[in-house]
N, C-alpha and C positions, 0 to 999 in steps of 0.2 A: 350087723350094725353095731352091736355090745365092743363087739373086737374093735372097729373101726374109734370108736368114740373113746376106749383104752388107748388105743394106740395112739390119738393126735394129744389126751392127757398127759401119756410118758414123754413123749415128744416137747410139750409144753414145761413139764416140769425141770427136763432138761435143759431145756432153753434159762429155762427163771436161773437154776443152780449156775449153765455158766457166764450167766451176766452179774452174779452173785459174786463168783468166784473175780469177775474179771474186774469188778470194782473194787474188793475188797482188796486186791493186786494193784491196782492204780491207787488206791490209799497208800499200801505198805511203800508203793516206792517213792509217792511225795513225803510220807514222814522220812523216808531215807533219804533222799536227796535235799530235804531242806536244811539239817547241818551242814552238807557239804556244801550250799549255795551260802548259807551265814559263814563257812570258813573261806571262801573265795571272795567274798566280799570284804572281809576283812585285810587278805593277803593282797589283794589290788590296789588299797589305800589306808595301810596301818592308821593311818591319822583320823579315820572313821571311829576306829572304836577307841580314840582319845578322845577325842569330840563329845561321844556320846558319855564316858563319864563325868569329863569336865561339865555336862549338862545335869547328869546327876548331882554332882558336888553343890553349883550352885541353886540348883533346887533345895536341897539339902540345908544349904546356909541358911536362906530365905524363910523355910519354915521354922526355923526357933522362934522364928518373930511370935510364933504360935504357943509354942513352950514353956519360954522365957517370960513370967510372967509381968517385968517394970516393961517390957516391952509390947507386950500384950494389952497393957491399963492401958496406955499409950495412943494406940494405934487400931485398937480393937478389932470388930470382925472386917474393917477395914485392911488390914494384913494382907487378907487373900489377894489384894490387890499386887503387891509384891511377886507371888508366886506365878502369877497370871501374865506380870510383864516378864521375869526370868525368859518363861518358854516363848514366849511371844519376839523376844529381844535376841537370846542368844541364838548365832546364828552360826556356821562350818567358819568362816573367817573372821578374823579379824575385825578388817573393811568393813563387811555385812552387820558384825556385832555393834558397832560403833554409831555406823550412820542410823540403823534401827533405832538405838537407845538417844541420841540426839534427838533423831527425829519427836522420840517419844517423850523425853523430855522437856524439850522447848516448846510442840506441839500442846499439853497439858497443862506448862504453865501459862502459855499464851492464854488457851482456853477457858483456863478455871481463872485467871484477871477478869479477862470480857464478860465469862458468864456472872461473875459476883459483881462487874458493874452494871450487866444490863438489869441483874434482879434489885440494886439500889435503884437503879434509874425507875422501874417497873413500881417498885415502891413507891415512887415522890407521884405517880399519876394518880395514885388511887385504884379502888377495889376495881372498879368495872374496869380503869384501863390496864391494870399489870396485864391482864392474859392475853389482851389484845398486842400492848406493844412488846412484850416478848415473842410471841408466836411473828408478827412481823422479822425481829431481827434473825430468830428459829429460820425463817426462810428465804431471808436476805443472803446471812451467811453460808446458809446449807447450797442455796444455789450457786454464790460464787466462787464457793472454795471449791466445788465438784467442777463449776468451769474451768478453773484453775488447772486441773489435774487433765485436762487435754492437750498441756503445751507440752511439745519433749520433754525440754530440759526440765520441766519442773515433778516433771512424771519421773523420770529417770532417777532422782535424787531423792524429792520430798514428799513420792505419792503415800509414803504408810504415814508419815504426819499429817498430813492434809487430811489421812481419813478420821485420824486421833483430834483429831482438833474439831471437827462436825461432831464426832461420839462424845468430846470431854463436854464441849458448850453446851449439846443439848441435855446432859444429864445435869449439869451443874444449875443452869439457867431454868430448865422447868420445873426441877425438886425443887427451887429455892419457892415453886407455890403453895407447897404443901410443909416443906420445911422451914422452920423458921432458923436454925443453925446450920446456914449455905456456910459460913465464914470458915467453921468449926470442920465442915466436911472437904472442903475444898481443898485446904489445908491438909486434912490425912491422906486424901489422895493424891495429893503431888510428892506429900514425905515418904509412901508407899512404893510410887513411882520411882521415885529419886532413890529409894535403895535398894528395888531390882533391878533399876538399869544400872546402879554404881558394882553391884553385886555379879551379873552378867559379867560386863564391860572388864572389871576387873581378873575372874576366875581366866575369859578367853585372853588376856592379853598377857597373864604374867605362868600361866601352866601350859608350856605349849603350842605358843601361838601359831597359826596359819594365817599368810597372809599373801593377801588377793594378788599385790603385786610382784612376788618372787611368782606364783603360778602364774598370771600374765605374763610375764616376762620371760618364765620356763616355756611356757606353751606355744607362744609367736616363734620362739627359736625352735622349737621342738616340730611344729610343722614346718617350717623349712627345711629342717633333715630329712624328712619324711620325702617332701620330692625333690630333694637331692638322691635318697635311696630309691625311689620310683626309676629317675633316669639312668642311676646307675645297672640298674637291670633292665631296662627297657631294650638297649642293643640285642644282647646275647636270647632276650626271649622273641623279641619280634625276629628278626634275620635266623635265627637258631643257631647263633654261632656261641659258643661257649667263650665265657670274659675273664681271662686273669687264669686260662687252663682251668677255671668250675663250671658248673651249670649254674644258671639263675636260681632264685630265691624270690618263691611265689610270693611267700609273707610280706616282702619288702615292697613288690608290686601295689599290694592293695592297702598300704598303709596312707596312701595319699588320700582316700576314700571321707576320710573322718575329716580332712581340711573341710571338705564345699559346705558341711554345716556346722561350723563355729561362730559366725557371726554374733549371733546371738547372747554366747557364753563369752564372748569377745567384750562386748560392751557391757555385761554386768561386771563383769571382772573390772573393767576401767572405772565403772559408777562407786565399786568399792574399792579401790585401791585408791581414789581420791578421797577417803575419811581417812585414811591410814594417817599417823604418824612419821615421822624418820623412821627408819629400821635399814639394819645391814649397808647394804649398796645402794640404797635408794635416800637421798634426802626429801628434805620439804619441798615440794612444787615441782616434783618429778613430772616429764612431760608425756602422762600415762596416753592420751590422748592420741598420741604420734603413733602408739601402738595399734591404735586403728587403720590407720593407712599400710603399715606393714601387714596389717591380716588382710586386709581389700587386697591390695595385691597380690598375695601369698593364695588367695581362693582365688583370683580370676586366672592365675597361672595355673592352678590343680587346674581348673574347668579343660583348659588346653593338654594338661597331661590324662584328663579323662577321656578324651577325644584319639589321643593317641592308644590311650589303653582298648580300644577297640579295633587295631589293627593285632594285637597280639590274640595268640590259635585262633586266627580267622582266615575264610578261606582267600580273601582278596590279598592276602598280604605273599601268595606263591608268585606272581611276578617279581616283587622286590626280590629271594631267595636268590632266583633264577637268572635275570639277564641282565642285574645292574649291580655288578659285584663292587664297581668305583662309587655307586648311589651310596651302598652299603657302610665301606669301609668310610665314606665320608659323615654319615649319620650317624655311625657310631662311634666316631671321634666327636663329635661335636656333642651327640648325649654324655659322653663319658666328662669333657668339659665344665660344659652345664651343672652334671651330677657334683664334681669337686668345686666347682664356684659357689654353689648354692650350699654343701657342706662346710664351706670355710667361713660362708657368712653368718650361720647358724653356728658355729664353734663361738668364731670373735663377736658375736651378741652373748653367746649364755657366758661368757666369762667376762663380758665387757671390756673388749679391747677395740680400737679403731681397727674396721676391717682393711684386708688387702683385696685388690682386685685385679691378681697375677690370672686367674684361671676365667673371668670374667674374662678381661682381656684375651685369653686365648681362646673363649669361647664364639669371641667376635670374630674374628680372624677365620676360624674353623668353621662359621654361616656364612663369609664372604665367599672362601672357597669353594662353598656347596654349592653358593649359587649362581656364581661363575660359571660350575662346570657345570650346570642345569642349563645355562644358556649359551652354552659351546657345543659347536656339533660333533663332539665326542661320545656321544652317545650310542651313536650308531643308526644306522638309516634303515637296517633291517626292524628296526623296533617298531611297532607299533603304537599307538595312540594310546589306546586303552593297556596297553600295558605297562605304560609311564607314569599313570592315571596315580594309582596307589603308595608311587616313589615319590613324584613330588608333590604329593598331598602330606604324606610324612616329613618331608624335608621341611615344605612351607610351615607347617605344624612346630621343628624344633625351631627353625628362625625366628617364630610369635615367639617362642618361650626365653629367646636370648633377649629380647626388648622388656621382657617382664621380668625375667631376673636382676638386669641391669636397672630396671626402676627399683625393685627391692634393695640392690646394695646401696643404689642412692638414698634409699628411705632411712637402710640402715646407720649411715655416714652424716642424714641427718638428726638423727636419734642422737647419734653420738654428738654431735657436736650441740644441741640443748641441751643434753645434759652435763658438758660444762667437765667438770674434773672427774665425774663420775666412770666415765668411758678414756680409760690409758692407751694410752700409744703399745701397740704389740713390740712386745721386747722379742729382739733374737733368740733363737732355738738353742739354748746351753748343750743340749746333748748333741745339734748336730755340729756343733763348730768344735767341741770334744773330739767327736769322731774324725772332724777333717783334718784337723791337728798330727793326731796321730795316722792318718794317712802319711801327709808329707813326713812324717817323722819316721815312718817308715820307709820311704823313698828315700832320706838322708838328705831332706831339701831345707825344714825348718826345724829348732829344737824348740819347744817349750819353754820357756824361762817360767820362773816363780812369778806369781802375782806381783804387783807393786807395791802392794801392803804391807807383804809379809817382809819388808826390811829392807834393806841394801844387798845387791846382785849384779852381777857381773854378768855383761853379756860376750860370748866365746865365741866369734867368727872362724869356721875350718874351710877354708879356701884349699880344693885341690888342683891343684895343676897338672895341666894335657898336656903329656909327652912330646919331645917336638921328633921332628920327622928321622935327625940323626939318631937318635937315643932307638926309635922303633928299627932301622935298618942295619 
């Protein structure tokens, strides 16, 4: 019995050491892997750990208010107020920084007006009515500006004001019962206000700036490449024929993946790119807006390229392989199309030029095709039913996708044309009219002359002449 009761001891102690052991091991390697997670977070988006000093800096600024003692008599332990909007205000963008500190200073002055006039008006009623008719407007305003903050539009823009303006009244308007210098205090918090958001506002916009709308603008064009590269591998993986002499590239497959949820990040992006200023390529009254309908479209066409991505290594997709080699070669003319129409329109967006629509166009043509010979009895009468089933279910599938790309270039085309001078006409290829030049000038067909710039020139016609028939015999 001794032995027994030893032995499930040892047993136990064992136990304890290697659960001891194994924790003590899952410690060592989250303190080791958490530099490496803070260096991959860095290297994904340098502009992180700008942001975060620039957040420092103006932290930074704002406390001297502390320090600095003519500054300090001033403003007193009202300051902190300063420090509190900094962090509260600055924000990764621009846009974001702006409308916040807007929001927060028109919201505090509005407030600290109303409340220092409802505490005079509270005044002229007398002792018994101040608390009454204050607490009335206390819940007058509390409840309409909360209603307020149910509409979209006004949620989408002015919901951190709305809440600043119920926080500034209520503090300004009830301390004015216990306080008799509401005037005095009001006053320091709007001038506290007014120099962390000037202090904010400032540090984001002149060290660095990020703004909302170069990343909108980057990101709408950057998911259309995305299933431009989808389609462009979609052939050679689904049929398994190898594209351009390579094998596919998985990565490129599943890059479409992160379109179906952007919406979200879509329309904050627009909410702040509408505080922005001028900047770069973008003037005043840029029509951020339109870039909504280009992301709608851009995900409702992913949803159809995710619909396709489940015919690739699946087992329904060996009839396509097998006995519709014309199904094939026509699907993957018309993906490979697709794939270069939808890259050209994601080029002539993020550079801003009027797009072309050469490979749209021949992407049309290449779904007419398809579906001609879908309903030609060239298929063959040996085929069965269900073995068809999975070809023109893929086929049907790229045809949805030519009517959604063709709405995007027109989205695109109308982007470009609200925005007016912003979006230039695509200039010809300098490098490839170089190269064709020197074609024919190697055939002996054209010479090159000088520019027209560079002076006065002479153009040299060499006319040869064809032997005639006496001179050959």
């Amino acid at each position: 019995m001794a032995s027994q009761v030893v032995g499930v001891k040892n047993i136990s102690e064992a136990g304890n050491a290697h659960n001891d052991h194994g924790f003590c091991g899952r410690m060592m390697n989250k303190v080791v892997e958490f530099p490496m997670k803070l260096k991959k977070l860095g290297q994904d988006d340098p502009r992180r750990i700008v942001h975060s000093l620039k957040v420092g800096l103006a932290v930074l600024l704002v406390t001297l208010l502390y320090y600095l003692d003519p500054l300090y008599d001033g403003l007193g332990a009202t300051a902190m107020w300063a420090v509190l909007t900094v962090v509260v205000v600055f924000e990764f963008s621009v846009g974001a920084t702006l409308g916040r500190g807007l929001n927060r200073i028109l919201a505090t002055f509005l407030a600290g007006s109303l409340g220092f006039g409802v505490h005079h008006l509270a005044n002229l009623s007398g002792e018994k009515g101040h608390p009454i008719l204050v607490g009335g407007f206390v819940f007058l305003l509390a409840a309409l500006v909360t209603f307020f903050r149910f509409f979209p539009r006004i949620k989408a823009r002015y919901d951190y004001g709305l809440l600043i303006f119920i926080l500034t009244f209520c503090m300004i308007s009830v301390s004015g019962y216990r306080d008799d210098e509401i005037l005095e205090m009001a006053h320091k918090r709007v001038s506290t206000i007014l120099i962390g958001a000037f202090t904010a506002v400032s540090v984001c916009v002149f060290i660095r700036p990020v703004w909302a709308g170069d990343d909108l603008h980057n990101s709408v064009a950057t998911n259309i490449e995305k299933l431009g590269s989808f389609l462009e591998e979609f052939g050679s993986s689904c049929f398994k024929k190898p594209c351009h002499g390579r094998e596919s590239n998985m990565t490129l497959l599943k890059g479409y993946s992160s379109v179906l949820n952007t919406k979200q990040s879509e329309e904050s992006q627009v909410n702040f790119a509408r505080w922005e200023p001028r900047h770069g390529r973008f003037r005043f009254r840029h029509p951020w807006k339109h870039y909504l309908k280009i992301g709608s479209l851009t995900r409702q066409c992913a949803y159809r390229l995710d619909t396709l991505n489940g015919y690739i290594n699946s087992d329904i997709q060996k009839p396509l392989t097998i006995k519709n080699s014309k199904v094939q070669e026509l699907c993957m003319k018309l993906s490979s199309e697709l794939s270069k129409g939808l890259k050209e329109q994601a080029f002539s967006m993020k550079v801003m030029t009027r797009p072309t629509s050469a490979h749209i166009t021949k992407s049309r043509a290449a779904a007419n095709t398809l579906k001609s010979f879908l309903k030609s009895p060239d298929l063959g009468e040996d085929i069965h039913l269900l073995d068809i089933i999975p070809a023109v279910t893929v086929a049907s599938l790229l045809t949805d996708v030519v009517s959604y790309v063709e709405k995007i270039e027109k989205s695109i085309q109308e982007l470009a044309s609200l925005s007016h001078v912003r979006f230039k006409s695509a200039e010809p290829n300098k490098e490839q009219e170089q190269s064709e030049q020197t074609k024919l000038h190697k055939h002996g067909i054209v010479h090159p002359c000088a520019d027209k710039n560079d002076g006065p020139h002479h153009v040299i016609s060499i006319v040869q002449l064809q032997p005639s028939l006496k001179e050959i015999a």
